[in-house]
C-alpha positions as CSV (number, residue, x, y, z in Angstrom):
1,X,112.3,98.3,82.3
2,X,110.2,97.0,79.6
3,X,109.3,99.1,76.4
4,X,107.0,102.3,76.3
5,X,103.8,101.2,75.6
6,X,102.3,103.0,72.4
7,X,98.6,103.1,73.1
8,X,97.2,105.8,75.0
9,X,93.7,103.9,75.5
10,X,93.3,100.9,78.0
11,X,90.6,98.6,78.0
12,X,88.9,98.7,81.5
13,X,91.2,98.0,84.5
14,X,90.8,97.3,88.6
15,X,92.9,100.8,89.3
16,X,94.6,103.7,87.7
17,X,97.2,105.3,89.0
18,X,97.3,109.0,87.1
19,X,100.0,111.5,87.0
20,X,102.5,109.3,89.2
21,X,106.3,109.8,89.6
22,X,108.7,106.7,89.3
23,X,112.0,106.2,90.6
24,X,113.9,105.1,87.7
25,X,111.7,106.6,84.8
26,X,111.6,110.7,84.5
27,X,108.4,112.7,84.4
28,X,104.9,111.2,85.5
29,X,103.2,108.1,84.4
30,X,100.3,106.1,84.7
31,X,100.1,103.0,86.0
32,X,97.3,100.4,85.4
33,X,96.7,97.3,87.5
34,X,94.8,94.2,86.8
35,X,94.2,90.9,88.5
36,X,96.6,91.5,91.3
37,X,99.1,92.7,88.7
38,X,100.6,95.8,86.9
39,X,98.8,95.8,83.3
40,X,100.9,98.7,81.5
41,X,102.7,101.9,82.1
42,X,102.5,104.4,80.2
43,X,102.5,108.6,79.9
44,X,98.7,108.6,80.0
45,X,96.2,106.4,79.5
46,X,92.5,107.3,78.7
47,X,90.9,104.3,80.6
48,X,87.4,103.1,82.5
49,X,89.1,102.3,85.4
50,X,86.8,100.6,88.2
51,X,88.9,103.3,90.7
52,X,91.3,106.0,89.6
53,X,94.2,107.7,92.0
54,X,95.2,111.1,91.0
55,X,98.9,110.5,92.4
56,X,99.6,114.1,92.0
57,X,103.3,114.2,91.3
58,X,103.9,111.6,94.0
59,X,105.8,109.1,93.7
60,X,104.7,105.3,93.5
61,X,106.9,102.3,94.7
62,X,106.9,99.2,95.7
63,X,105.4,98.1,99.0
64,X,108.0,97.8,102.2
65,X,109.0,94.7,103.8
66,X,109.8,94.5,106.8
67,X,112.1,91.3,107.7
68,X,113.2,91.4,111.1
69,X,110.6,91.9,113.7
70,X,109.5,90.3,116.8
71,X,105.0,90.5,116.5
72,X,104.4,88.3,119.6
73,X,105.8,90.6,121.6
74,X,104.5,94.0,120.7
75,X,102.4,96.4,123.0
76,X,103.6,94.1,126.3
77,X,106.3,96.5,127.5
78,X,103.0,97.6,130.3
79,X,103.9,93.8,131.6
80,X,107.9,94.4,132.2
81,X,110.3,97.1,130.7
82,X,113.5,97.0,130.8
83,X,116.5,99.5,130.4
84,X,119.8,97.3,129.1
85,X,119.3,94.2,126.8
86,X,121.0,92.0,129.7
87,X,118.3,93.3,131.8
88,X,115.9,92.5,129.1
89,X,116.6,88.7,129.0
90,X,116.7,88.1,132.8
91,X,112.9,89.6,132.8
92,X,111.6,88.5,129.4
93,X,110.2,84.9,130.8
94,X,108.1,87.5,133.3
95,X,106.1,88.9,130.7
96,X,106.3,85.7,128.2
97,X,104.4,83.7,131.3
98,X,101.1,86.5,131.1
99,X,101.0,85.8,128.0
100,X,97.7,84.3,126.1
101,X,96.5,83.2,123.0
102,X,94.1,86.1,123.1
103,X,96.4,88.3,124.4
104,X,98.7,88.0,121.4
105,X,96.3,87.8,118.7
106,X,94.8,91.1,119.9
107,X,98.3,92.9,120.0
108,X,99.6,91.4,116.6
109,X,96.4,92.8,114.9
110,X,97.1,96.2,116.7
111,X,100.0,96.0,115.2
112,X,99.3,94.6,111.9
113,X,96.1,97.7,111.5
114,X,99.4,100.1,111.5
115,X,101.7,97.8,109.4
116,X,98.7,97.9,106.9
117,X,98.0,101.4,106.7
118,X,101.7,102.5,106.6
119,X,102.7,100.6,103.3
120,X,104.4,97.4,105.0
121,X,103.2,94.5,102.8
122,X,105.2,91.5,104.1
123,X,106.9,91.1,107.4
124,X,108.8,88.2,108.7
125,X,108.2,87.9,112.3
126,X,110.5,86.1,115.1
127,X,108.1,84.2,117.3
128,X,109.3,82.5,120.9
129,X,108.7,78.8,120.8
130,X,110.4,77.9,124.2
131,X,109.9,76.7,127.7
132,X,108.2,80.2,129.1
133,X,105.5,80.6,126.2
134,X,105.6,77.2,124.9
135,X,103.4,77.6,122.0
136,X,101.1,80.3,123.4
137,X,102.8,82.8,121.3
138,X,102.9,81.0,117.7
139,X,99.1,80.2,118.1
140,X,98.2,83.6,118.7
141,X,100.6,85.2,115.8
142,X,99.4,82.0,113.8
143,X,95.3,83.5,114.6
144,X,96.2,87.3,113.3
145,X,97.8,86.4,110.4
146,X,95.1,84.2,109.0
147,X,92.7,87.8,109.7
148,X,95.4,90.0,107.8
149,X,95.8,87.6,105.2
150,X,94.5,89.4,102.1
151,X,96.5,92.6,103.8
152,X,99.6,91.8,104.6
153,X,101.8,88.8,104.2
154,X,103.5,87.7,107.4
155,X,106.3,84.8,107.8
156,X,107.1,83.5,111.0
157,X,110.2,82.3,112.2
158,X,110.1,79.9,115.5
159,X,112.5,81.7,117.5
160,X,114.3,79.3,120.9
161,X,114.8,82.8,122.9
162,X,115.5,81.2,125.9
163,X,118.3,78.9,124.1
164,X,119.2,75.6,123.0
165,X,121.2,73.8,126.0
166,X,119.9,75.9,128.8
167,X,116.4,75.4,127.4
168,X,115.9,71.7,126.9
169,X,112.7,71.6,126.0
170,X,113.0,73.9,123.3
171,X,114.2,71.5,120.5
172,X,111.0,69.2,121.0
173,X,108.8,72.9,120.7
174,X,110.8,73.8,117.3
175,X,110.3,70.3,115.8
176,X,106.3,70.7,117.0
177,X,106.2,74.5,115.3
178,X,107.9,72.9,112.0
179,X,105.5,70.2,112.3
180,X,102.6,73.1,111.9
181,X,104.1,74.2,108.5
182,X,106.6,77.0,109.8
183,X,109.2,76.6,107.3
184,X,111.8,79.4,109.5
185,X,113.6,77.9,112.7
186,X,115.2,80.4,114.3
187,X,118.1,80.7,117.1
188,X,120.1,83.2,119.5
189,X,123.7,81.1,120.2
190,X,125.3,83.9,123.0
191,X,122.4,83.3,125.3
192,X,124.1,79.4,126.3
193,X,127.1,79.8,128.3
194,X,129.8,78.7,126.5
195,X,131.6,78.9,123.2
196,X,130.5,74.9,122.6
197,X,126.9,75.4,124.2
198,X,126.8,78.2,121.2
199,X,128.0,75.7,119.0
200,X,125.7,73.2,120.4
201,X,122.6,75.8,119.7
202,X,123.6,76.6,116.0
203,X,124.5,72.5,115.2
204,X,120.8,71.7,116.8
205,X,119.4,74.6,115.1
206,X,120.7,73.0,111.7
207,X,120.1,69.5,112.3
208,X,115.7,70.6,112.5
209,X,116.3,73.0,110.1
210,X,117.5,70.3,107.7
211,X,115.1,67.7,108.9
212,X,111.8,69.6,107.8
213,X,113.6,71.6,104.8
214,X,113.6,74.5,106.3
215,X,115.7,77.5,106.4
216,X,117.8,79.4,109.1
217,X,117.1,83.2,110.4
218,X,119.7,84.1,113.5
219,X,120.3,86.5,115.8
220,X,124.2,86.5,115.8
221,X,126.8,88.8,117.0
222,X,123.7,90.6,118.9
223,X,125.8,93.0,121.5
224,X,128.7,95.2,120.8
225,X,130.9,92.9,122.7
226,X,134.0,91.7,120.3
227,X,134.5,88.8,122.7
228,X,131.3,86.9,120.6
229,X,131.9,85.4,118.1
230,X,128.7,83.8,116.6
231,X,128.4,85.6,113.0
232,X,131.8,83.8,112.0
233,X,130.5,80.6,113.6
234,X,127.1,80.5,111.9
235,X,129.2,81.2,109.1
236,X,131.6,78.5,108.9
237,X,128.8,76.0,109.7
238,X,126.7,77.0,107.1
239,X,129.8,76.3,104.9
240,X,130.3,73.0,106.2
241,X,126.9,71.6,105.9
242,X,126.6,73.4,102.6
243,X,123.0,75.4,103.3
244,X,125.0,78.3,101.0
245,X,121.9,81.0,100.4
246,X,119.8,79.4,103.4
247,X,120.6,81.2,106.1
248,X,120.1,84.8,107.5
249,X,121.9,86.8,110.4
250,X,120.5,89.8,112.2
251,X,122.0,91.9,114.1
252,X,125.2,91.5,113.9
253,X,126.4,94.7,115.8
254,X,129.5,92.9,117.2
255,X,130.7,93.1,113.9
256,X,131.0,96.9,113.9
257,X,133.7,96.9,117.3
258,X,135.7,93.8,115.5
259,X,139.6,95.3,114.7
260,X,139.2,95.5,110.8
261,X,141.0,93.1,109.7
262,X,139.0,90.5,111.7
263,X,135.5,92.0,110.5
264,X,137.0,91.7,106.7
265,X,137.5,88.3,107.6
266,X,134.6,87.3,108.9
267,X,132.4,89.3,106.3
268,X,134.4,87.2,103.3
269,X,132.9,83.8,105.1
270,X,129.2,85.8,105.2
271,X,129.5,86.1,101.3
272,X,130.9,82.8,100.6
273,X,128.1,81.5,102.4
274,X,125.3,83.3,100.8
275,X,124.0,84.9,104.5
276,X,121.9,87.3,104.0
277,X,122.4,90.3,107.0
278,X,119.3,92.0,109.3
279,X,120.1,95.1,110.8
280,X,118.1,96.7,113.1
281,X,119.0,100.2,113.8
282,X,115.7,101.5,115.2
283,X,115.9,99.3,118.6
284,X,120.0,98.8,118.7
285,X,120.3,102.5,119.1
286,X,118.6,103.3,121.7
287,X,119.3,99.2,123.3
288,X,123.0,99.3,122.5
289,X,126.3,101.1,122.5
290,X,127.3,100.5,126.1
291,X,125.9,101.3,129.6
292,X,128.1,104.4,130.4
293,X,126.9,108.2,129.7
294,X,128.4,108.4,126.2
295,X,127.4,105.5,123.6
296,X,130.2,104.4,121.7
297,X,128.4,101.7,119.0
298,X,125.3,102.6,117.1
299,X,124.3,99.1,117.0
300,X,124.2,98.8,112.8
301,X,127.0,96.6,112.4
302,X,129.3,97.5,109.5
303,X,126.6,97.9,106.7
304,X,128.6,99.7,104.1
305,X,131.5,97.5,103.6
306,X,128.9,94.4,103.8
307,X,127.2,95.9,101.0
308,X,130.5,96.8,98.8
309,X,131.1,92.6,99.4
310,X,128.2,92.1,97.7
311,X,126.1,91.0,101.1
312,X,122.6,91.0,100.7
313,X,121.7,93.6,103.7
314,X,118.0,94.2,104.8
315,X,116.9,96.8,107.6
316,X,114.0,95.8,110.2
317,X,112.5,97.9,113.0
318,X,112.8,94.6,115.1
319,X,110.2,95.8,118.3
320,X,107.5,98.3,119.3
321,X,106.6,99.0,122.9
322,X,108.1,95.8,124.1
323,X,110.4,94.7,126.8
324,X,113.8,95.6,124.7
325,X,112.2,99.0,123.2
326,X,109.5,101.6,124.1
327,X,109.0,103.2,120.9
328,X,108.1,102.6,117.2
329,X,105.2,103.0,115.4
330,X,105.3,100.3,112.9
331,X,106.4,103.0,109.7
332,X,109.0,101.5,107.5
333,X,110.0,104.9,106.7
334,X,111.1,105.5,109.7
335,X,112.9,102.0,109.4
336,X,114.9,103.6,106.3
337,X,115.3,107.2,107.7
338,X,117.3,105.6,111.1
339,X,119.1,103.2,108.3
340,X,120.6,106.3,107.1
341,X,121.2,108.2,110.0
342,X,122.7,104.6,111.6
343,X,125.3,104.0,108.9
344,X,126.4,107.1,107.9
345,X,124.8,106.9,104.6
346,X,124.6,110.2,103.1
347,X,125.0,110.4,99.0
348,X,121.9,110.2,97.0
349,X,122.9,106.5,96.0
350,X,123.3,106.0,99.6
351,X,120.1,107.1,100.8
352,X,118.8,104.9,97.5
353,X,120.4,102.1,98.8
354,X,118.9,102.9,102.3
355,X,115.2,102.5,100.7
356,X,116.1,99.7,99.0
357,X,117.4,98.0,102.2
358,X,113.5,98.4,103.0
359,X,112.3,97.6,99.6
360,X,113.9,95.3,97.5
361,X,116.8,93.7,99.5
362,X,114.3,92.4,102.3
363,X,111.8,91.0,99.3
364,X,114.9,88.9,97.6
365,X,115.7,87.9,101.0
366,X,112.0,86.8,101.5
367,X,111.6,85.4,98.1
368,X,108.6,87.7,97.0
369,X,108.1,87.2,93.5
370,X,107.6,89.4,90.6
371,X,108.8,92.3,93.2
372,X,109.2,95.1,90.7
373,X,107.2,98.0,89.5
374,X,107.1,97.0,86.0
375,X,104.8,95.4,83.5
376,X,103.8,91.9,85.3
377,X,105.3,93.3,88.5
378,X,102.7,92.5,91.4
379,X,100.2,95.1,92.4
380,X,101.7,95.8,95.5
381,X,102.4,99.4,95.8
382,X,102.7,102.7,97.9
383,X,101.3,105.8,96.6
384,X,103.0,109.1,98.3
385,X,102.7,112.5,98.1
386,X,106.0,113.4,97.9
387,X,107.8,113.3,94.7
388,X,111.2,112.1,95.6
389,X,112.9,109.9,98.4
390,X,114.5,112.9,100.4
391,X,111.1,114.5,101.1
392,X,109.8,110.8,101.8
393,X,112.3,109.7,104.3
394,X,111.7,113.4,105.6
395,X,108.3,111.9,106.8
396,X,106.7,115.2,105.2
397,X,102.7,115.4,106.5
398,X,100.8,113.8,103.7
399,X,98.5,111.0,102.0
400,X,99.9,107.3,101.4
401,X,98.1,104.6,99.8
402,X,98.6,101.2,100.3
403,X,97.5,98.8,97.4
404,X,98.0,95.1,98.5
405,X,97.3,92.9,95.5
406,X,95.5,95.5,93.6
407,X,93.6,96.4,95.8
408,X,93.3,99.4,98.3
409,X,94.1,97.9,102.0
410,X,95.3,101.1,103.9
411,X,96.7,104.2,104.0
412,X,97.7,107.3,105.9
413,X,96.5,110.9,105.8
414,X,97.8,114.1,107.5
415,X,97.5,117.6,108.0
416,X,98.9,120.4,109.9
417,X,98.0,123.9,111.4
418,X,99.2,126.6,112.8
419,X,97.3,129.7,114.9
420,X,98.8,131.9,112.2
């Protein structure tokens, strides 16, 4: 944190944040932000603000990121819904073949109105580039993010769903999407058929990834079947290319039904080469954990001793009223609250690091800069009711203010009643 600053007066500023509660500081500050940025910080500032927000005791963080999601395909599960993730697959080309332009566009702003007003900044969406949608999807996702651009900053990845080696066409469709300035390429090895098929998908993946500069974000490891393998495989071809600190995994629930000494091998070869891990505990819980009455995998891989090898781990909410998952509502605190209930984290570090994994793990992993509420920090921020992250990831009825850039984008307000 920088120094205290020692004036009480502020020349004029864009907003004022009064009376606000910060994570790592005690009592209440005031915050003042400036041409997109955070001007000064201090216990309270007398100040001609252009708008002031009485914060009330709330607190005031950073806004969420959100970096695992699939946009193209929200609000479509009135096309096809399905009840396993094998089941999910097999019908996915069903819907992706109703799909339009307009069609997408529309849903991805649905969605994006709620990422907006819920305190989601930046998301980094999965987008299906392959044989069924072609490049009906990317064009759509491509048309809402252009309307949302001074709300909410959204990355895409061009995602071969449908495979490598079963879906020939889709190397020529990645190399187009690259050739439109997507700078993710994505890939899902354990749909091809065999263990050098997956190999096939992850080398191809690689070889366009390298071609346009571009870096790697894979679903690996995505059941909880121990017989895949594809986490350790991206792994040790990420170390034998040398793309160290380009490449992401998601998923990775596999991981968490390895024997132990297996999963501590194969989470070494993550850190040594720089992977950052996606886990998605909203959808995989309900998706996940076997078909029988009782589930016996939660479908959040093994995120505790990831973190204590010093693995960058994000969480994502992944889909909302899609083919793999009816629910969802687009609220990153939800995303955190599930993180926590997922993986067993329960201290008050833990459910720190849970908001982090929301926060600041998913904006390194995105390469936000200047994430951090500080002096020269950007003026992205939440502003909540609630005074500490308990009574936050409690979802308690209340305001939140979303300030994108420094400027007021969205927000939530609720109330309650009773006959009584």
């Amino acid at each position: 944190m920088t120094d205290l600053q020692d004036k009480t007066s502020l020349p004029n500023c864009d907003i004022l944040i009064s009376n606000a509660r910060l994570l790592d500081r005690e009592g209440t500050w005031d915050v003042a932000l400036e041409t997109g940025k955070i001007a000064a910080i201090d216990r309270k500032f007398v100040s001609g603000a252009a708008r002031k927000i009485d914060a009330r005791g709330g607190l005031v963080t950073m806004s969420f990121v959100d970096p695992h999601f699939h946009l193209d395909k929200v609000l479509s599960r009135d096309y096809v819904g399905a009840l396993s993730y094998s089941e999910a697959f097999a019908r996915a080309r069903e819907a992706k073949a109703q799909f339009t332009v307009a069609d997408v566009e529309a849903r991805v702003c649905a969605a994006l109105d709620l990422a907006v007003a819920q305190g989601l900044g930046a998301i980094r969406s999965q987008v299906d580039v392959d044989f069924a949608t072609r490049l009906v999807s990317l064009e759509g996702v491509l048309r809402a993010r252009e309307r949302f651009k001074n709300l909410i900053d959204v990355e895409i990845v061009a995602f071969p769903q449908e495979g490598i080696v079963t879906d020939p066409q889709a190397p020529g469709l990645l190399r187009e999407a690259l050739s439109m300035g997507i700078r993710l390429i994505g890939g899902l090895p354990e749909f091809e058929r065999t263990l050098e098929d997956q190999r096939t998908h992850i080398a191809t993946v690689m070889d366009i990834a390298e071609k346009f500069d571009a870096r790697i974000d894979m679903h690996c490891d995505y059941t909880d079947l121990p017989q895949f393998k594809t986490l350790e495989m991206l792994a040790d071809m990420t170390l034998e290319r040398g793309l160290q600190g380009r490449v992401t995994a998601d998923h990775c629930c596999a991981l968490a039904v390895y024997p132990d000494d297996e999963a501590a091998r194969v989470i070494e070869k993550v850190k040594q080469a720089e992977i950052g891990v996606i886990i998605l505990p909203i959808a995989n819980l309900q998706m996940l954990g076997g078909e029988g009455v009782t589930p016996v995998n939660r479908g959040s891989s093994r995120a505790k001793e990831l973190l204590n090898a010093g693995v960058n781990v994000s969480a994502g909410a992944d889909n909302m009223y899609d083919i793999w998952f009816r629910f969802n509502r687009m609220d990153p605190i939800d995303t955190a609250y599930m993180t926590c209930l997922s993986t067993g984290m329960r201290t008050d570090a833990e459910v720190r690091e849970a908001f982090e994994m929301t926060t600041s793990r998913p904006a390194r992993l995105l390469g936000i800069e200047n994430y951090r509420l500080d002096v020269g920090g950007r003026a992205d921020l939440v502003v909540h009711s609630v005074s500490n992250l308990v009574d936050m990831l409690r979802n308690i009825p209340g305001r939140r203010i979303h300030i994108k850039n420094g400027a007021v984008v969205g927000g939530v307000e609720a109330s309650t009643w009773s006959a009584r």
